[in-house]
C-alpha positions as CSV (number, residue, x, y, z in Angstrom):
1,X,78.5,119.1,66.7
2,X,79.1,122.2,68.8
3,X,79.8,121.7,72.6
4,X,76.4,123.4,73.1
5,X,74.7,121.2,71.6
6,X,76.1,118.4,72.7
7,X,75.4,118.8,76.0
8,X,72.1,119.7,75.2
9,X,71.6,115.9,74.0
10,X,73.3,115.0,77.0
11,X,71.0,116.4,79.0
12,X,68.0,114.8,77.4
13,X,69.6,111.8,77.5
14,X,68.4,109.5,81.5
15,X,70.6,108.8,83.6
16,X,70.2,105.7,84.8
17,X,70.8,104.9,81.3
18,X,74.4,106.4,81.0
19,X,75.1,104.4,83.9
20,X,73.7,101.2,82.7
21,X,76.1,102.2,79.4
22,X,79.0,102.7,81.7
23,X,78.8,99.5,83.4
24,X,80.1,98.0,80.7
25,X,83.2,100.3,79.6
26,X,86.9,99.4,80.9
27,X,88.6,101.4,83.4
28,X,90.4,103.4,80.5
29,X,87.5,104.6,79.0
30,X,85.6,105.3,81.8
31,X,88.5,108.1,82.6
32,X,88.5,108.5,78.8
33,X,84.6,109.4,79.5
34,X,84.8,111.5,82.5
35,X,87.3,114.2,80.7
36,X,84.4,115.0,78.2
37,X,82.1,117.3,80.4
38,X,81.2,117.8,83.9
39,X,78.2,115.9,83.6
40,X,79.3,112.6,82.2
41,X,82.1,113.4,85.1
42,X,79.6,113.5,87.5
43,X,77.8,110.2,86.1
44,X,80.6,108.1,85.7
45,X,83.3,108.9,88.8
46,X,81.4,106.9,91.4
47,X,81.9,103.8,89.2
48,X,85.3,104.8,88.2
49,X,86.7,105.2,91.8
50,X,84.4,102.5,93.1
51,X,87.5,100.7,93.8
52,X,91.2,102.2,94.2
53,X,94.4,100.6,94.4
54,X,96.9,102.1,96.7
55,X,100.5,100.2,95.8
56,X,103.6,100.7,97.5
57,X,105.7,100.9,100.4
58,X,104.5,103.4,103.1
59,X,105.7,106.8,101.5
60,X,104.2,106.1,98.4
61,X,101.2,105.3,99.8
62,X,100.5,107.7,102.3
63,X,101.8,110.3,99.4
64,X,99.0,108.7,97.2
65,X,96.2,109.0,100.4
66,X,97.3,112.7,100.9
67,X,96.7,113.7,97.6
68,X,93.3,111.9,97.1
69,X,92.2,113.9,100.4
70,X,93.4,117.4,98.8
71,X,90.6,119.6,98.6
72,X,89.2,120.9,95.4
73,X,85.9,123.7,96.3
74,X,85.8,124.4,92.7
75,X,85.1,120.7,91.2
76,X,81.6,120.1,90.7
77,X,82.1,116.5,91.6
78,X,83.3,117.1,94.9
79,X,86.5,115.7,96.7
80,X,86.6,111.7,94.9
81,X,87.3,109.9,98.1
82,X,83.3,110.3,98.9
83,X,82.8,107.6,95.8
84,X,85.1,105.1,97.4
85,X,83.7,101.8,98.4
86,X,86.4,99.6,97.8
87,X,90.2,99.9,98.8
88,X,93.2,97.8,97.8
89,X,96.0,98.3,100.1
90,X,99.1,96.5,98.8
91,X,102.5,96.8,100.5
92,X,106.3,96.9,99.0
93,X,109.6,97.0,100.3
94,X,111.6,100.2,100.2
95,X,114.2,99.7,97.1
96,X,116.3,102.3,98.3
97,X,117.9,103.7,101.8
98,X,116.0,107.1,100.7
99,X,113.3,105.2,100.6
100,X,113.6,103.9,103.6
101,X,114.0,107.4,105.1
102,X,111.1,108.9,103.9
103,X,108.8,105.7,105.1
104,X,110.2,106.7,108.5
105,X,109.4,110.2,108.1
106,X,105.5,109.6,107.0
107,X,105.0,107.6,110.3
108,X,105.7,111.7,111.7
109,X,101.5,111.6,110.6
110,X,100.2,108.6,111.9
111,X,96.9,108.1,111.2
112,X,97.0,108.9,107.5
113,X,94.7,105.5,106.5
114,X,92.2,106.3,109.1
115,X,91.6,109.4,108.2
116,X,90.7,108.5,104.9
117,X,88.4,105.7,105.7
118,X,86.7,108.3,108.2
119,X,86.2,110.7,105.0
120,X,85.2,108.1,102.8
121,X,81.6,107.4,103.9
122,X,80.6,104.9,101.1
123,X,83.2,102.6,101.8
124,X,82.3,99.2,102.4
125,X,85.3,97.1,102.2
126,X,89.0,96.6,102.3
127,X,91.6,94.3,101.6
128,X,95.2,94.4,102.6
129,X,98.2,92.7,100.9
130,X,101.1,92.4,102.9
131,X,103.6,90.2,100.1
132,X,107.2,90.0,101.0
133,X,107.1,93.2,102.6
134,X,109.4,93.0,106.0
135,X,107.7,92.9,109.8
136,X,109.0,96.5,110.3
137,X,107.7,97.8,107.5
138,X,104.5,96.2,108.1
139,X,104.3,97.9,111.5
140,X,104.8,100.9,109.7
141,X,102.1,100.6,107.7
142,X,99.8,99.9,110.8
143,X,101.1,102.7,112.7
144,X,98.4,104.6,109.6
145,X,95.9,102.8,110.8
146,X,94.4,104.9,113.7
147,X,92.5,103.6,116.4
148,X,89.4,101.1,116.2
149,X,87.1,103.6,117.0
150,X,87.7,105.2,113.8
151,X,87.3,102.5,111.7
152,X,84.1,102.5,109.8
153,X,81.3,99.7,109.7
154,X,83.0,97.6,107.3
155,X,81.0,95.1,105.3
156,X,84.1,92.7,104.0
157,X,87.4,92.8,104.9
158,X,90.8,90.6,103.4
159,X,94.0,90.5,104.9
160,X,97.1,88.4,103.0
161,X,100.5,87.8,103.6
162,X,100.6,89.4,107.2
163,X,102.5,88.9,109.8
164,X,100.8,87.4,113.3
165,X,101.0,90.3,114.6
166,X,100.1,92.4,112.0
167,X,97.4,90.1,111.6
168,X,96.0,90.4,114.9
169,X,96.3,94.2,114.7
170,X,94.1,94.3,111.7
171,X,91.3,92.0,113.1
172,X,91.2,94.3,116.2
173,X,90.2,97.2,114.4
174,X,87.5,95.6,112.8
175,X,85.0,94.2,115.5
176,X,82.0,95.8,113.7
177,X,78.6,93.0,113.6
178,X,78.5,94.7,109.8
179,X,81.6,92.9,108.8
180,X,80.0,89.8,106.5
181,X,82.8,88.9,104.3
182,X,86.2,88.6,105.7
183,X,89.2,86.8,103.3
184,X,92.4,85.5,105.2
185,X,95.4,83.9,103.4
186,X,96.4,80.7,106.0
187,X,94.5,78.7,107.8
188,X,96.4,79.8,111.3
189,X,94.7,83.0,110.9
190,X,91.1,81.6,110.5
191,X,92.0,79.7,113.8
192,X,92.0,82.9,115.2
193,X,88.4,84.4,114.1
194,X,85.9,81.8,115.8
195,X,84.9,83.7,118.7
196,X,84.8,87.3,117.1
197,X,83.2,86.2,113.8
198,X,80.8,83.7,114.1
199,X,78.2,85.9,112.4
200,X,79.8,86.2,108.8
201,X,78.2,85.2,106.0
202,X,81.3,85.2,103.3
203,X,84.4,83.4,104.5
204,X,87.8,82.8,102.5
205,X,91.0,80.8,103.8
206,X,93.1,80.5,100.7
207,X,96.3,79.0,102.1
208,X,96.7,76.0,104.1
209,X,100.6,75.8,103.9
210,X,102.2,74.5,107.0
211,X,98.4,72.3,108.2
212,X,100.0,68.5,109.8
213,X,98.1,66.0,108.5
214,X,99.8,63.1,108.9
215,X,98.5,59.4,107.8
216,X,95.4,59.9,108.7
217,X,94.6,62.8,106.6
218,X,90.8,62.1,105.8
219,X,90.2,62.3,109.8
220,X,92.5,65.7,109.5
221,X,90.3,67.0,106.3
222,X,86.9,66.3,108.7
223,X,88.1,68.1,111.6
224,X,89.0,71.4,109.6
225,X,85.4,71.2,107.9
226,X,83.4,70.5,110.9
227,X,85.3,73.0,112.6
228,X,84.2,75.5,109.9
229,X,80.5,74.3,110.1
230,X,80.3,74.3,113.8
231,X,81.7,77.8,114.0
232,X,80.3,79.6,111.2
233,X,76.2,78.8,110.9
234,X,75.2,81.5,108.8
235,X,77.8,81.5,105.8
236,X,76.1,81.8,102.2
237,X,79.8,81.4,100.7
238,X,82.9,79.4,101.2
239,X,86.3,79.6,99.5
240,X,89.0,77.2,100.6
241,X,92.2,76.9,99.5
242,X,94.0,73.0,98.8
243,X,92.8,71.9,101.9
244,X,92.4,68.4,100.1
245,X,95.8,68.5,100.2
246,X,97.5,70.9,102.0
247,X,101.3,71.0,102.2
248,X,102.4,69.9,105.5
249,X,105.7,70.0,107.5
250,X,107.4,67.4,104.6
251,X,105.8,68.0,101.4
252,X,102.6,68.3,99.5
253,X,101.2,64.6,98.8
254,X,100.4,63.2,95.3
255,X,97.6,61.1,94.8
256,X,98.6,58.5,92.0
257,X,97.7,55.4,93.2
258,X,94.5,53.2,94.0
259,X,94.5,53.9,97.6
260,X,94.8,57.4,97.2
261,X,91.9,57.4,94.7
262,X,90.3,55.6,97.6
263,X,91.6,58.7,100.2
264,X,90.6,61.0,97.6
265,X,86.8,60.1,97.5
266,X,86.7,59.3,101.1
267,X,87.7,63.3,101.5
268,X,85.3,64.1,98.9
269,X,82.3,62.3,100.9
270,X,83.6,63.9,104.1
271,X,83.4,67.3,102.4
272,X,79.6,66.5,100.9
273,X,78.4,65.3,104.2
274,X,79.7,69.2,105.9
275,X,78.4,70.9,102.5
276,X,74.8,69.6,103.4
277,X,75.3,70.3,107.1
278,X,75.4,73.8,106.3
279,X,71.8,74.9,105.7
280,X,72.7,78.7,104.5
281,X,75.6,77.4,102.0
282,X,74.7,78.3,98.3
283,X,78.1,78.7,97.0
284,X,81.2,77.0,97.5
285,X,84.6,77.0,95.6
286,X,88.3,75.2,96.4
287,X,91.4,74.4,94.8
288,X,92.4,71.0,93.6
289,X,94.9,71.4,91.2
290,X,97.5,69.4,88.6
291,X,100.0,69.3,91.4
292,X,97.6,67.1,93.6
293,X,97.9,64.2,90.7
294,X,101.3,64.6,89.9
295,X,99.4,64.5,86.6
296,X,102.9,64.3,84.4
297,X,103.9,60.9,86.3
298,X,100.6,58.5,86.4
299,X,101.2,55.7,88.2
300,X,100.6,52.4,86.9
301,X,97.6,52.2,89.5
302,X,95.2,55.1,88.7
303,X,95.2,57.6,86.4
304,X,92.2,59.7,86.8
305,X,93.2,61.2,82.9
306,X,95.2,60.9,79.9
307,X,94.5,63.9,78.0
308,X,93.3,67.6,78.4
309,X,89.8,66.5,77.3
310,X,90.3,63.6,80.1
311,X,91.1,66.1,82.2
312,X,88.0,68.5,81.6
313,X,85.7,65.1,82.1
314,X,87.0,64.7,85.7
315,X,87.2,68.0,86.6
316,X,83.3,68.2,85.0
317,X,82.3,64.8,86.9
318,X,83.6,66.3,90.1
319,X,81.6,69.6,90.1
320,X,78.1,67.3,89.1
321,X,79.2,64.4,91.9
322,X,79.2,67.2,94.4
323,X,76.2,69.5,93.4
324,X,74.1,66.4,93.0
325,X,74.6,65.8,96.3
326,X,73.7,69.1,97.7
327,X,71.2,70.2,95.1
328,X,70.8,73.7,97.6
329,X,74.0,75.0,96.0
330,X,73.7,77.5,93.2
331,X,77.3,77.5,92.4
332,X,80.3,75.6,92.7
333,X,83.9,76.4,91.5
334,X,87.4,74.2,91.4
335,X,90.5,76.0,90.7
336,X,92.5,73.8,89.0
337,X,95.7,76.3,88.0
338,X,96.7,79.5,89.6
339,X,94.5,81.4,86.7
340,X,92.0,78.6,85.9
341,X,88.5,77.7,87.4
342,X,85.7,75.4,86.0
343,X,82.8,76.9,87.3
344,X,79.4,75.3,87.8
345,X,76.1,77.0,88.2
346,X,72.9,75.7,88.6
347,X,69.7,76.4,86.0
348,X,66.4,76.2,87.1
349,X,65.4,74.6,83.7
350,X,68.4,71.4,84.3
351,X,69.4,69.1,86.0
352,X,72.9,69.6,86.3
353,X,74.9,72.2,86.6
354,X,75.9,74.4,83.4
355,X,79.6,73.6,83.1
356,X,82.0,76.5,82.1
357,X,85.5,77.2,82.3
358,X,87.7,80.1,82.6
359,X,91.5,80.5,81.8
360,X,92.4,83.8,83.0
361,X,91.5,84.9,86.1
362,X,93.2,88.0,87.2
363,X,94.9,88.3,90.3
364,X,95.3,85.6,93.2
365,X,92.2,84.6,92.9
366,X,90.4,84.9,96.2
367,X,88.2,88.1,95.8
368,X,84.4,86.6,96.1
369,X,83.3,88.9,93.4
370,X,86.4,87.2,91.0
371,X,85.3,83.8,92.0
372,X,81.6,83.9,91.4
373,X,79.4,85.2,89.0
Protein backbone atom coordinates (compact mmCIF):
# COMPACT_ATOMS: atom_id res chain seq x y z
CA UNK A 1 0.00 0.00 0.00
CA UNK A 2 1.34 3.37 -1.06
CA UNK A 3 1.78 6.06 1.77
CA UNK A 4 -1.00 7.93 -0.17
CA UNK A 5 -3.25 5.72 0.23
CA UNK A 6 -2.75 4.84 3.43
CA UNK A 7 -3.36 7.80 4.83
CA UNK A 8 -6.24 8.18 2.86
CA UNK A 9 -7.78 5.11 4.89
CA UNK A 10 -6.57 6.76 7.80
CA UNK A 11 -8.39 9.57 7.29
CA UNK A 12 -11.71 7.77 6.80
CA UNK A 13 -10.99 6.00 9.63
CA UNK A 14 -13.00 8.07 13.36
CA UNK A 15 -11.17 9.11 15.68
CA UNK A 16 -12.47 8.36 18.71
CA UNK A 17 -12.08 5.02 17.50
CA UNK A 18 -8.17 5.08 17.03
CA UNK A 19 -8.15 6.16 20.49
CA UNK A 20 -10.41 3.64 21.94
CA UNK A 21 -7.68 1.21 19.83
CA UNK A 22 -4.88 2.88 21.52
CA UNK A 23 -6.06 2.54 24.96
CA UNK A 24 -5.20 -0.77 24.85
CA UNK A 25 -1.49 -0.76 23.21
CA UNK A 26 1.79 -0.74 25.60
CA UNK A 27 3.92 2.16 25.99
CA UNK A 28 6.30 0.70 23.19
CA UNK A 29 3.90 0.53 20.62
CA UNK A 30 2.17 3.45 21.26
CA UNK A 31 5.73 5.27 20.26
CA UNK A 32 6.01 2.44 17.82
CA UNK A 33 2.53 4.07 16.45
CA UNK A 34 3.20 7.72 16.63
CA UNK A 35 6.48 7.32 14.20
CA UNK A 36 4.01 6.19 11.31
CA UNK A 37 2.48 9.58 10.24
CA UNK A 38 1.61 12.87 11.62
CA UNK A 39 -1.83 12.02 12.20
CA UNK A 40 -1.69 8.84 14.22
CA UNK A 41 1.11 11.26 16.00
CA UNK A 42 -1.29 13.62 16.68
CA UNK A 43 -3.99 10.89 17.96
CA UNK A 44 -1.87 8.98 20.06
CA UNK A 45 0.88 11.53 21.93
CA UNK A 46 -1.66 12.78 24.51
CA UNK A 47 -2.03 9.19 25.72
CA UNK A 48 1.59 8.52 25.26
CA UNK A 49 2.87 11.39 27.43
CA UNK A 50 -0.12 11.31 29.66
CA UNK A 51 2.31 10.39 32.31
CA UNK A 52 6.28 11.02 32.24
CA UNK A 53 8.78 9.84 34.48
CA UNK A 54 11.57 12.20 35.21
CA UNK A 55 14.49 9.87 37.18
CA UNK A 56 17.60 11.06 38.48
CA UNK A 57 19.47 13.27 40.63
CA UNK A 58 18.99 17.06 39.91
CA UNK A 59 21.22 17.49 36.65
CA UNK A 60 19.68 14.80 35.05
CA UNK A 61 16.50 15.83 35.71
CA UNK A 62 16.45 19.32 35.09
CA UNK A 63 18.60 18.26 31.75
CA UNK A 64 15.53 16.01 31.01
CA UNK A 65 12.85 19.19 31.93
CA UNK A 66 14.89 21.49 29.63
CA UNK A 67 14.74 19.48 26.81
CA UNK A 68 10.98 18.58 27.02
CA UNK A 69 10.39 22.48 27.07
CA UNK A 70 12.60 22.97 23.75
CA UNK A 71 10.69 24.49 21.19
CA UNK A 72 9.76 22.86 17.97
CA UNK A 73 7.41 25.57 15.46
CA UNK A 74 7.62 23.06 12.78
CA UNK A 75 5.97 19.88 14.68
CA UNK A 76 2.42 19.66 13.92
CA UNK A 77 1.82 18.30 17.33
CA UNK A 78 3.05 21.12 19.11
CA UNK A 79 5.58 21.32 22.08
CA UNK A 80 4.63 17.66 24.16
CA UNK A 81 4.64 19.14 27.58
CA UNK A 82 0.93 20.56 26.65
CA UNK A 83 -0.28 16.61 26.88
CA UNK A 84 1.16 16.12 30.32
CA UNK A 85 -1.22 15.28 33.06
CA UNK A 86 0.77 13.21 35.09
CA UNK A 87 4.42 13.62 36.44
CA UNK A 88 6.76 11.23 38.29
CA UNK A 89 9.45 12.94 39.90
CA UNK A 90 11.95 10.40 41.33
CA UNK A 91 15.26 11.46 42.97
CA UNK A 92 18.91 9.75 43.02
CA UNK A 93 22.11 10.44 44.58
CA UNK A 94 24.90 11.81 42.53
CA UNK A 95 27.35 8.61 41.79
CA UNK A 96 30.15 10.80 41.06
CA UNK A 97 31.95 14.16 42.41
CA UNK A 98 31.21 15.44 38.63
CA UNK A 99 28.04 14.68 39.38
CA UNK A 100 27.88 16.41 42.19
CA UNK A 101 29.22 19.52 40.50
CA UNK A 102 26.92 19.85 37.81
CA UNK A 103 23.73 19.33 40.39
CA UNK A 104 25.26 22.39 41.98
CA UNK A 105 25.57 24.22 38.79
CA UNK A 106 21.69 23.49 37.66
CA UNK A 107 20.51 25.17 41.01
CA UNK A 108 22.29 28.51 38.78
CA UNK A 109 18.31 28.17 37.20
CA UNK A 110 16.11 27.75 39.84
CA UNK A 111 12.86 27.31 39.03
CA UNK A 112 13.31 24.82 36.25
CA UNK A 113 10.20 22.39 37.76
CA UNK A 114 7.97 25.34 37.99
CA UNK A 115 8.29 26.36 34.92
CA UNK A 116 7.30 23.37 33.51
CA UNK A 117 4.23 22.72 35.54
CA UNK A 118 3.30 26.47 34.48
CA UNK A 119 3.60 25.32 30.60
CA UNK A 120 1.92 22.17 31.14
CA UNK A 121 -1.69 23.24 31.45
CA UNK A 122 -3.34 19.64 31.47
CA UNK A 123 -1.54 18.62 34.27
CA UNK A 124 -3.41 17.33 37.02
CA UNK A 125 -1.13 15.56 39.30
CA UNK A 126 2.27 14.80 40.76
CA UNK A 127 4.08 12.55 42.82
CA UNK A 128 7.49 12.94 44.16
CA UNK A 129 9.95 10.14 45.31
CA UNK A 130 12.53 11.19 47.48
CA UNK A 131 14.43 7.30 48.16
CA UNK A 132 17.72 7.45 49.74
CA UNK A 133 18.53 10.51 48.21
CA UNK A 134 20.58 12.83 50.94
CA UNK A 135 18.75 16.14 52.72
CA UNK A 136 21.08 18.35 50.55
CA UNK A 137 20.32 17.00 47.59
CA UNK A 138 16.78 17.05 48.37
CA UNK A 139 16.98 20.81 49.00
CA UNK A 140 18.37 20.97 45.75
CA UNK A 141 15.71 19.54 44.18
CA UNK A 142 13.28 21.98 45.92
CA UNK A 143 15.27 24.96 45.18
CA UNK A 144 13.34 23.86 41.14
CA UNK A 145 10.39 24.23 42.62
CA UNK A 146 9.42 27.95 42.34
CA UNK A 147 7.20 29.72 44.41
CA UNK A 148 3.45 28.61 45.41
CA UNK A 149 1.99 31.01 43.33
CA UNK A 150 3.16 29.16 40.41
CA UNK A 151 2.06 26.07 41.18
CA UNK A 152 -0.92 24.91 39.21
CA UNK A 153 -4.47 23.69 40.60
CA UNK A 154 -3.33 20.28 41.27
CA UNK A 155 -5.90 17.59 41.56
CA UNK A 156 -3.59 14.68 43.43
CA UNK A 157 -0.51 15.07 44.76
CA UNK A 158 2.17 12.01 46.46
CA UNK A 159 5.18 12.79 48.23
CA UNK A 160 7.53 9.62 49.54
CA UNK A 161 10.56 9.26 51.31
CA UNK A 162 11.08 13.07 52.17
CA UNK A 163 12.60 14.64 54.49
CA UNK A 164 10.46 16.89 57.31
CA UNK A 165 11.50 19.53 55.83
CA UNK A 166 11.26 18.72 52.41
CA UNK A 167 8.05 17.50 53.29
CA UNK A 168 6.68 20.57 54.60
CA UNK A 169 8.09 22.49 51.59
CA UNK A 170 6.12 20.41 49.33
CA UNK A 171 2.73 20.64 51.11
CA UNK A 172 3.24 24.51 51.09
CA UNK A 173 3.20 24.82 47.63
CA UNK A 174 0.14 22.97 47.23
CA UNK A 175 -2.70 24.80 49.18
CA UNK A 176 -5.09 24.62 46.16
CA UNK A 177 -9.15 23.46 47.34
CA UNK A 178 -8.60 21.33 43.83
CA UNK A 179 -6.09 19.09 45.44
CA UNK A 180 -8.51 15.70 46.09
CA UNK A 181 -5.99 13.03 46.27
CA UNK A 182 -2.89 13.46 48.14
CA UNK A 183 -0.48 10.09 48.94
CA UNK A 184 2.14 10.38 51.85
CA UNK A 185 4.56 7.58 52.85
CA UNK A 186 4.55 7.86 57.07
CA UNK A 187 2.01 8.43 59.20
CA UNK A 188 4.13 11.61 60.84
CA UNK A 189 3.43 13.33 57.73
CA UNK A 190 -0.41 12.73 57.57
CA UNK A 191 -0.25 14.20 61.21
CA UNK A 192 0.68 17.17 59.56
CA UNK A 193 -2.27 17.65 56.88
CA UNK A 194 -5.54 17.91 59.19
CA UNK A 195 -5.95 21.49 59.12
CA UNK A 196 -4.94 22.19 55.41
CA UNK A 197 -6.77 19.12 53.92
CA UNK A 198 -9.73 18.39 55.44
CA UNK A 199 -11.56 18.59 52.11
CA UNK A 200 -9.77 15.58 50.17
CA UNK A 201 -11.55 12.99 48.89
CA UNK A 202 -8.52 10.31 48.18
CA UNK A 203 -6.08 9.85 51.09
CA UNK A 204 -3.02 7.40 51.26
CA UNK A 205 -0.57 6.81 54.35
CA UNK A 206 1.43 3.81 53.33
CA UNK A 207 4.07 3.66 56.09
CA UNK A 208 3.46 3.61 59.68
CA UNK A 209 7.13 2.72 60.77
CA UNK A 210 8.17 4.26 63.93
CA UNK A 211 3.90 4.60 65.40
CA UNK A 212 4.30 3.53 69.63
CA UNK A 213 1.80 1.31 70.31
CA UNK A 214 2.46 -0.21 73.25
CA UNK A 215 0.27 -3.01 75.11
CA UNK A 216 -2.65 -1.53 74.45
CA UNK A 217 -2.47 -1.50 70.82
CA UNK A 218 -6.25 -1.99 69.94
CA UNK A 219 -6.90 1.40 71.92
CA UNK A 220 -3.75 2.79 69.67
CA UNK A 221 -5.28 1.27 66.28
CA UNK A 222 -8.85 3.26 67.35
CA UNK A 223 -7.32 6.45 67.88
CA UNK A 224 -5.44 6.52 64.44
CA UNK A 225 -8.81 5.64 62.71
CA UNK A 226 -11.08 7.93 64.45
CA UNK A 227 -8.57 10.45 63.93
CA UNK A 228 -8.79 9.81 60.19
CA UNK A 229 -12.67 9.86 60.26
CA UNK A 230 -13.00 12.87 62.44
CA UNK A 231 -10.68 14.83 60.17
CA UNK A 232 -11.39 13.71 56.78
CA UNK A 233 -15.47 13.65 56.22
CA UNK A 234 -15.57 13.55 52.64
CA UNK A 235 -12.98 10.77 51.51
CA UNK A 236 -14.47 8.23 48.82
CA UNK A 237 -10.95 6.22 49.22
CA UNK A 238 -8.62 5.16 51.81
CA UNK A 239 -5.21 3.31 51.55
CA UNK A 240 -3.36 2.50 54.75
CA UNK A 241 -0.39 1.00 55.12
CA UNK A 242 0.19 -2.01 58.25
CA UNK A 243 -1.39 0.03 60.58
CA UNK A 244 -2.70 -3.35 62.18
CA UNK A 245 0.60 -3.69 62.96
CA UNK A 246 2.86 -1.14 62.65
CA UNK A 247 6.46 -1.43 63.58
CA UNK A 248 7.13 0.47 66.73
CA UNK A 249 10.20 1.63 68.63
CA UNK A 250 11.14 -2.34 69.36
CA UNK A 251 9.96 -4.41 66.64
CA UNK A 252 6.99 -5.39 64.46
CA UNK A 253 4.57 -7.83 66.58
CA UNK A 254 3.60 -11.27 65.44
CA UNK A 255 0.32 -12.54 66.02
CA UNK A 256 0.56 -16.41 66.74
CA UNK A 257 -1.25 -17.01 69.52
CA UNK A 258 -4.97 -17.14 70.88
CA UNK A 259 -4.92 -13.85 72.44
CA UNK A 260 -3.55 -12.25 69.58
CA UNK A 261 -6.21 -13.83 67.36
CA UNK A 262 -8.41 -12.27 70.01
CA UNK A 263 -6.36 -8.64 69.48
CA UNK A 264 -6.55 -9.28 65.89
CA UNK A 265 -10.45 -9.32 65.60
CA UNK A 266 -10.83 -6.82 68.27
CA UNK A 267 -8.79 -4.38 65.69
CA UNK A 268 -10.68 -5.69 62.92
CA UNK A 269 -14.21 -4.69 64.72
CA UNK A 270 -12.56 -1.31 65.65
CA UNK A 271 -11.67 -0.80 62.01
CA UNK A 272 -15.57 -1.87 60.77
CA UNK A 273 -17.11 0.29 63.32
CA UNK A 274 -14.77 3.64 61.61
CA UNK A 275 -15.42 2.03 58.01
CA UNK A 276 -19.28 2.60 58.63
CA UNK A 277 -18.76 5.90 60.34
CA UNK A 278 -17.59 7.25 57.15
CA UNK A 279 -20.72 7.85 55.02
CA UNK A 280 -18.65 8.91 51.67
CA UNK A 281 -16.21 5.66 51.95
CA UNK A 282 -16.65 3.33 48.85
CA UNK A 283 -13.25 1.97 48.65
CA UNK A 284 -10.77 1.03 51.09
CA UNK A 285 -7.45 -1.02 50.85
CA UNK A 286 -4.51 -1.93 53.73
CA UNK A 287 -1.71 -4.14 54.21
CA UNK A 288 -1.71 -7.21 56.35
CA UNK A 289 0.88 -9.26 55.30
CA UNK A 290 2.78 -12.83 56.01
CA UNK A 291 5.10 -11.01 58.35
CA UNK A 292 2.04 -10.10 60.72
CA UNK A 293 1.58 -14.13 61.32
CA UNK A 294 4.95 -15.11 61.44
CA UNK A 295 3.26 -17.51 59.11
CA UNK A 296 6.58 -19.96 58.93
CA UNK A 297 6.50 -20.43 62.91
CA UNK A 298 2.62 -21.23 63.93
CA UNK A 299 2.31 -21.41 67.36
CA UNK A 300 0.80 -24.27 68.96
CA UNK A 301 -2.15 -21.81 69.88
CA UNK A 302 -3.59 -20.53 66.53
CA UNK A 303 -2.72 -20.97 63.23
CA UNK A 304 -5.00 -19.06 61.07
CA UNK A 305 -3.56 -21.47 57.96
CA UNK A 306 -1.58 -24.42 56.99
CA UNK A 307 -1.32 -24.18 53.38
CA UNK A 308 -1.41 -21.61 50.44
CA UNK A 309 -5.03 -22.55 49.70
CA UNK A 310 -5.48 -22.08 53.73
CA UNK A 311 -4.05 -18.96 53.20
CA UNK A 312 -6.29 -17.74 50.21
CA UNK A 313 -9.53 -18.88 52.46
CA UNK A 314 -8.44 -16.38 55.24
CA UNK A 315 -7.37 -13.80 53.32
CA UNK A 316 -10.98 -14.38 51.20
CA UNK A 317 -12.99 -14.62 54.71
CA UNK A 318 -11.37 -11.38 55.73
CA UNK A 319 -12.31 -9.23 52.60
CA UNK A 320 -16.36 -10.83 52.88
CA UNK A 321 -16.27 -10.38 57.06
CA UNK A 322 -15.52 -6.74 56.36
CA UNK A 323 -17.64 -5.87 53.24
CA UNK A 324 -20.59 -7.60 54.88
CA UNK A 325 -20.33 -5.35 57.34
CA UNK A 326 -20.26 -2.18 55.35
CA UNK A 327 -22.28 -3.34 52.42
CA UNK A 328 -21.72 0.77 51.00
CA UNK A 329 -18.22 -0.31 49.93
CA UNK A 330 -17.66 -1.15 46.34
CA UNK A 331 -14.22 -2.29 46.81
CA UNK A 332 -11.96 -3.60 49.20
CA UNK A 333 -8.23 -4.65 48.79
CA UNK A 334 -5.50 -6.44 51.29
CA UNK A 335 -1.97 -6.41 50.30
CA UNK A 336 -0.64 -9.38 51.57
CA UNK A 337 3.12 -9.27 49.84
CA UNK A 338 5.02 -6.32 48.60
CA UNK A 339 3.56 -7.23 44.91
CA UNK A 340 0.33 -9.08 45.88
CA UNK A 341 -3.33 -7.87 46.55
CA UNK A 342 -6.55 -9.92 46.80
CA UNK A 343 -9.02 -7.56 45.66
CA UNK A 344 -12.66 -7.56 46.33
CA UNK A 345 -15.41 -5.82 44.38
CA UNK A 346 -18.89 -5.79 44.84
CA UNK A 347 -21.60 -7.02 41.89
CA UNK A 348 -24.86 -5.77 41.87
CA UNK A 349 -26.18 -9.24 40.89
CA UNK A 350 -24.26 -11.01 44.50
CA UNK A 351 -23.99 -11.05 47.53
CA UNK A 352 -20.58 -11.03 48.17
CA UNK A 353 -17.86 -9.67 46.90
CA UNK A 354 -16.17 -11.14 43.55
CA UNK A 355 -12.84 -12.39 45.00
CA UNK A 356 -9.66 -11.98 42.78
CA UNK A 357 -6.19 -11.93 43.22
CA UNK A 358 -3.25 -10.31 41.80
CA UNK A 359 0.54 -11.31 41.97
CA UNK A 360 2.39 -8.58 40.32
CA UNK A 361 1.72 -5.37 41.02
CA UNK A 362 4.24 -2.90 39.69
CA UNK A 363 5.88 -0.46 41.71
CA UNK A 364 5.33 0.28 45.64
CA UNK A 365 2.04 -0.01 45.38
CA UNK A 366 0.38 3.04 46.60
CA UNK A 367 -0.80 4.85 43.39
CA UNK A 368 -4.91 4.83 43.71
CA UNK A 369 -5.19 4.03 40.08
CA UNK A 370 -2.61 0.70 40.84
CA UNK A 371 -4.76 -0.28 43.70
CA UNK A 372 -8.23 -0.17 42.35
CA UNK A 373 -9.85 -0.99 39.36
Amino acid sequence: MSSRSFNASLDRMPTELLRMTGRHMSRDTLGSVTRVSKRLRIIFLSQLLRTMTFTGDVSEIARDIRSLQEKHPASPSGPLYKYIRFINFILKSPLTLHQSMLSSRSLRTPGTVRDLFREATELQGVSFDFGAAPLIWQEYFIAHLGDASDWPGLSSLCVFRAHPTIYRAIISRSTSEDLKALAVSSYRCYKRLKPRYSHLKRLAVVDFFWVPMGRLRPVKIAGILNDIADNFKHLECLILGNFLNATGYQRQRQFQTEQDSRDLNIMIIKLVMTLKAMPRLVRFAFTLDDATFGSRHFGEGWKPWNTDAGKMTWYTDQVHGISGCVPRLQQLCIRTQPATYIRGIRRSSQPKMAISWQTDMQGTGHGFDQVFV
